[in-house]
Structures are given as C-alpha cells and as structure tokens.
Residue frames relative to the residue before (quaternion, step in Angstrom):
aa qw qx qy qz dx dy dz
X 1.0000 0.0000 0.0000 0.0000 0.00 0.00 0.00
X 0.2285 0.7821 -0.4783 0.3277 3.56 0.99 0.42
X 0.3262 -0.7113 0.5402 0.3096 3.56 -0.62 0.74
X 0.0759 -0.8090 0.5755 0.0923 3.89 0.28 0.74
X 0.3266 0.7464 -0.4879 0.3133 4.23 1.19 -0.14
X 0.5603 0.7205 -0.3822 0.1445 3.76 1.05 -0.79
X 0.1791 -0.7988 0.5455 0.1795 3.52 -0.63 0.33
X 0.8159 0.1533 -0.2902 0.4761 2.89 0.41 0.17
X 0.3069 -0.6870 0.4498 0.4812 4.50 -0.31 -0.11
X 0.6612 0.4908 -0.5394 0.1760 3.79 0.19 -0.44
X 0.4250 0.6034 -0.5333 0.4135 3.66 -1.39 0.10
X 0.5032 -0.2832 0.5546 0.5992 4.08 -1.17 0.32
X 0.4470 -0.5062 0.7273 0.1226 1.74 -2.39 1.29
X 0.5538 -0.6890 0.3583 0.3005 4.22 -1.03 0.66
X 0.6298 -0.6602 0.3563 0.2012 3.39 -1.13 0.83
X 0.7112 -0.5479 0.3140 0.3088 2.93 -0.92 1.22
X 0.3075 -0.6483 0.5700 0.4004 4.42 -0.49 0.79
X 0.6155 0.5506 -0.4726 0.3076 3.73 0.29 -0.66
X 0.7651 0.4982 -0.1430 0.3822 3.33 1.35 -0.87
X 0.4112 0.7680 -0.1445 0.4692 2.56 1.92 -0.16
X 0.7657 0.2599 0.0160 0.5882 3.06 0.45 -1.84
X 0.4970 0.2451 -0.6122 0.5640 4.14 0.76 1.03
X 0.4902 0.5394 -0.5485 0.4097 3.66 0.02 -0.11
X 0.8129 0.3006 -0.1936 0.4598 3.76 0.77 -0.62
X 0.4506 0.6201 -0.4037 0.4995 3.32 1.42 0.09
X 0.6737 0.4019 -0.2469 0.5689 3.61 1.21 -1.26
X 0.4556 0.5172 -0.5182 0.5064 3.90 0.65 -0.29
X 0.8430 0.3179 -0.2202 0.3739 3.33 -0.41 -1.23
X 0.7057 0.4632 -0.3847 0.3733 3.73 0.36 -1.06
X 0.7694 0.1916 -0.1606 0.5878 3.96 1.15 -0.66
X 0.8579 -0.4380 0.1329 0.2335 3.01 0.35 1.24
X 0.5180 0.7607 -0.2709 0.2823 3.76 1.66 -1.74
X 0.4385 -0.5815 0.6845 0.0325 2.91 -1.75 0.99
X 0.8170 -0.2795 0.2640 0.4298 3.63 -1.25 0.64
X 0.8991 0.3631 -0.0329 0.2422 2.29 -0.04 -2.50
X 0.5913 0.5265 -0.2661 0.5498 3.59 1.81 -1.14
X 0.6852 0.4778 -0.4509 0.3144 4.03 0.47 -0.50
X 0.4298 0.6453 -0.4209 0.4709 3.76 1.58 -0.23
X 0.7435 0.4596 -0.2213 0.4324 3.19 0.33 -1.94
X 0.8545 0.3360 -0.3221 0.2307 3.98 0.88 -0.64
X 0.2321 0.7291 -0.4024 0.5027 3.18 2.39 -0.02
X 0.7667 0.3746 -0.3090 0.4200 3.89 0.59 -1.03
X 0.5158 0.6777 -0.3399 0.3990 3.38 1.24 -1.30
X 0.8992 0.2355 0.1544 0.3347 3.20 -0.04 -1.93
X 0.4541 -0.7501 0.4456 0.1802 3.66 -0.55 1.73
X 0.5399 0.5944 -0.3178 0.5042 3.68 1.41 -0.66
X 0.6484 0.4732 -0.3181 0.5044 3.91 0.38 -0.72
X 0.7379 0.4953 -0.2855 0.3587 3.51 0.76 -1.10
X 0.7829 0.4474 -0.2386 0.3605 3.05 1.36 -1.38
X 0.4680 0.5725 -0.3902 0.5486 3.42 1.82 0.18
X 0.7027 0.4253 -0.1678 0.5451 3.63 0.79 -0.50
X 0.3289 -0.8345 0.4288 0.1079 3.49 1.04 0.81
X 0.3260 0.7444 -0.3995 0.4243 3.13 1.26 1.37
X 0.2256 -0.7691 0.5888 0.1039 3.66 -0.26 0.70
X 0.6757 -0.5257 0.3895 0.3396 3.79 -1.25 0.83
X 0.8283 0.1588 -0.2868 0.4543 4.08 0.58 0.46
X 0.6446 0.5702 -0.4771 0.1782 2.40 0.74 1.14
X 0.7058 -0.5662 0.1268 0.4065 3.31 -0.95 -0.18
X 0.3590 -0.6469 0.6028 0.2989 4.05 -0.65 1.16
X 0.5006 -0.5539 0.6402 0.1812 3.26 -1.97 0.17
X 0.3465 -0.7115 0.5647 0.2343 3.56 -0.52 1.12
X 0.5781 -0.5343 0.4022 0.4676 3.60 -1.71 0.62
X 0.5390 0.6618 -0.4086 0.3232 3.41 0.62 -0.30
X 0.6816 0.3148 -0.2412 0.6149 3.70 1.04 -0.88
X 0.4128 0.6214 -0.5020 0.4376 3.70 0.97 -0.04
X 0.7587 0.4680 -0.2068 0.4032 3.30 0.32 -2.01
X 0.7504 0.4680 -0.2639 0.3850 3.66 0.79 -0.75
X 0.5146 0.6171 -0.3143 0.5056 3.51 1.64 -0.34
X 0.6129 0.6422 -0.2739 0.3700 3.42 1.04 -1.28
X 0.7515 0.4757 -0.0547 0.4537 2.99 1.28 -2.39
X 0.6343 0.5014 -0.3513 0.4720 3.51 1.03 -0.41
X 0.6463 0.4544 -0.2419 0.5633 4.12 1.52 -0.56
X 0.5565 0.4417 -0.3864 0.5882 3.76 1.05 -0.34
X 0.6732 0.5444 -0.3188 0.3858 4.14 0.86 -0.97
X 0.3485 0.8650 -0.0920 0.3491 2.98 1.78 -0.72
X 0.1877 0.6239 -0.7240 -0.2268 2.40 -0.28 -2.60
X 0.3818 0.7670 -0.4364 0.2748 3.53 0.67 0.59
X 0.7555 0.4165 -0.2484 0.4406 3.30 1.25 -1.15
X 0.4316 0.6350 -0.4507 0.4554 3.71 0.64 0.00
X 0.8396 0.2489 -0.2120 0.4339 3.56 0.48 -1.51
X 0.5609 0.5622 -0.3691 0.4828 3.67 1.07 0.02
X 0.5882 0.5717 -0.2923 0.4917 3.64 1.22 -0.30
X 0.6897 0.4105 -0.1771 0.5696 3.17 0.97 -1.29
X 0.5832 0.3981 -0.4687 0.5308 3.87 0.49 -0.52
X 0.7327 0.4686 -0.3520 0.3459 3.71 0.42 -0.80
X 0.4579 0.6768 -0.2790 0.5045 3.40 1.47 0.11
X 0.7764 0.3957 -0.1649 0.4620 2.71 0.12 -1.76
X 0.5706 0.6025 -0.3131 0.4620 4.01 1.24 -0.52
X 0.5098 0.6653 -0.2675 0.4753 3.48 1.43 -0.72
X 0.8222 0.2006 0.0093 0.5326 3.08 0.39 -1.66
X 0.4763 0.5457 -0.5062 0.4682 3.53 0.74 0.58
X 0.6742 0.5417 -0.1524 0.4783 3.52 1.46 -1.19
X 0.3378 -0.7014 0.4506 0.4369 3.76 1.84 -0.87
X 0.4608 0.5270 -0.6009 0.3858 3.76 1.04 0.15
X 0.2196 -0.5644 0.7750 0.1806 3.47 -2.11 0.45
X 0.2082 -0.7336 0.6443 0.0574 3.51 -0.94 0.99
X 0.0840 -0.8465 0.5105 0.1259 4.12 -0.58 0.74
X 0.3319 -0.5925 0.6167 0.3981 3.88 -0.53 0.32
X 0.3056 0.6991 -0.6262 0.1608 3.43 -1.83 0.45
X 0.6811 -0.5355 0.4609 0.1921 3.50 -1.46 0.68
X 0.5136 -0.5945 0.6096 0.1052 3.06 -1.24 1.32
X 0.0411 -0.8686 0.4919 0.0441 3.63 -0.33 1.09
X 0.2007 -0.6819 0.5970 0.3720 3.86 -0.05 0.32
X 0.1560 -0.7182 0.6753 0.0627 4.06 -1.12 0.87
X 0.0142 -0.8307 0.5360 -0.1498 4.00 1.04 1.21
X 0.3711 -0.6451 0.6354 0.2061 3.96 -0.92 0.70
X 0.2500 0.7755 -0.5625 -0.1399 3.58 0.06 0.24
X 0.5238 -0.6621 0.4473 0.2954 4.06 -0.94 0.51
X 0.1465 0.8025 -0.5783 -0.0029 3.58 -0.72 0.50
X 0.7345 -0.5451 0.2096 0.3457 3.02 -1.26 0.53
X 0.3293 -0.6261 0.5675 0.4214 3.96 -0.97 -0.23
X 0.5048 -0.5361 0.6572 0.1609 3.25 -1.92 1.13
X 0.4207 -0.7976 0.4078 0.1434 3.42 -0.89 0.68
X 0.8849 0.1145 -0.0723 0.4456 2.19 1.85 -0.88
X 0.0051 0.8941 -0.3602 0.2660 2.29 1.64 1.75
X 0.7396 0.3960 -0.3625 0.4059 3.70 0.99 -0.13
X 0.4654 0.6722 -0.2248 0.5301 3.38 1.99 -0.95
X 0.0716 -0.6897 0.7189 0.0483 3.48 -0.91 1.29
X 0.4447 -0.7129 0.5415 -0.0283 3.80 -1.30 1.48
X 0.3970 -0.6160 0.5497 0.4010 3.41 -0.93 0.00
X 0.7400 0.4635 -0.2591 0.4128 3.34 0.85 -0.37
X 0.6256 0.4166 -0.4301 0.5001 3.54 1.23 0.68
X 0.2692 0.8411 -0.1008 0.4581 3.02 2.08 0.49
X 0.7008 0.3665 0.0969 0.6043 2.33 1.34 -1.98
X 0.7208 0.3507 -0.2339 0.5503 3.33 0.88 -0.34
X 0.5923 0.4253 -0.4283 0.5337 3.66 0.87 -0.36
X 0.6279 0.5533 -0.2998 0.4579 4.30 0.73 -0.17
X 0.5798 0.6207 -0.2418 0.4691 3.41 1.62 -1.01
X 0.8059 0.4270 -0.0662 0.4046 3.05 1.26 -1.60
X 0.8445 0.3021 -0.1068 0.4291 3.13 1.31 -0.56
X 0.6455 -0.6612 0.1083 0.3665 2.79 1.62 -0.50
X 0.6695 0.5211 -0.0935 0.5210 2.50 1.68 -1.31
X 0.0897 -0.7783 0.5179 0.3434 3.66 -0.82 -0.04
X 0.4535 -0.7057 0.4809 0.2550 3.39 -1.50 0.96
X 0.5655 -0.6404 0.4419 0.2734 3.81 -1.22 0.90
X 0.0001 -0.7196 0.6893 0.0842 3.17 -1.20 0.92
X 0.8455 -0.1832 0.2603 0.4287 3.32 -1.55 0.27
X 0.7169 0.4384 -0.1704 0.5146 3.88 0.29 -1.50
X 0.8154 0.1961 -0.2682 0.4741 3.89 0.57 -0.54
X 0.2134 0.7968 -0.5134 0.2365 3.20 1.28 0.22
X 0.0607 -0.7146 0.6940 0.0630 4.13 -1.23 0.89
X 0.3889 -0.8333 0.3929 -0.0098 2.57 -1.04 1.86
C-alpha cells in the first residue's frame, strides 16, 4: 500500500501500511476523525504504544490519513482487512466495541446552601413541574 505514484524520492520517506492501517483501527474503534486521530496519537501514550511509535517521532497528518483510507477503499481493500481483523478477534474470543473518547475532568463547583434544606418554594416549583403536590405537615390526611 505504499503510495509508489512518486516522481520524484526527496521529501519523508512514507509510513509504514502496517502503521497505517492501526491508525484506522483506532479511527474507527473510538469513534476519530482525521483531524482528531493526529491530535490523539500526540495527546495519548496508549495510541503510541499500540502504534509502535516512540515520543519523536513522526505522527501522520490527517491528510496522509485521508489518502491511506482513499487509496484502501480504491482498492476494495478496506472492507476485507476489517473483516479479517474481525474475524481474528473472534477467532481469539476478544469482542472489540466502537465508542467515544470521553474526557472524565473533576471540575469544582460551588456548594448550595441550601442544598440540604427543603423550602416551600422548591415545593412550589417541584408541583409546577410535575404536577403533583408534595405533603407537608399542614396538608397532611390523617
């Protein structure tokens, strides 16, 4: 899968297809665009160390992403390299899920004073909203 179209050799020399095509394994399995799978190869020591990349080197821009993709879809390559990578899963008993990169951030916020203190007036607003009204003491039925 080398782009072999060059005309000329100077310029980087081109990235490995093996290295290539986990770059799209991580695209697809979490979810990533082009542009975000650059930014998380840099971001994130886990991507690299699956990508058998070390910290100087060089990442693939979304551009060479996009053109790796387009040159394995031209193909018909990327279907059957997905599915073999499947089938390799489940041949092994792993289950592999697509899904979203969540950021899980602590963020501080203020305390509610009266967050422990129930009001008539959250009362009022908890009746507004739901309908229903909640018993106090005074409407208590005995």
């Amino acid at each position: 899968m080398v782009n072999k179209d060059k005309l000329v050799n100077s310029g980087p020399k081109p990235y490995d297809p093996l290295l290539m095509f986990k770059i799209l394994i991580l695209q697809r399995y979490y979810n990533l665009g082009d542009n975000q799978i650059e930014f998380q190869i840099l971001d994130r020591l886990t991507f690299c160390r699956f990508l058998g990349l070390s910290l100087n080197d060089r990442v693939p821009d979304e551009k060479t992403v996009w053109d790796f993709r387009d040159r394995l879809i031209n193909k018909g390559l990327e279907k059957e390299l997905f599915d073999f990578f499947g089938f390799l899963f489940e041949k092994h008993g792993l289950i592999a899920h697509e899904g979203k990169i969540i950021d899980a951030s602590f963020v501080e916020a203020p305390v509610n004073a009266t967050a422990g203190k129930r009001t008539n007036k959250s009362r009022k607003a908890r009746f507004l909203k739901t309908g229903t009204q909640t018993r106090t003491r005074k409407n208590k039925k005995m």
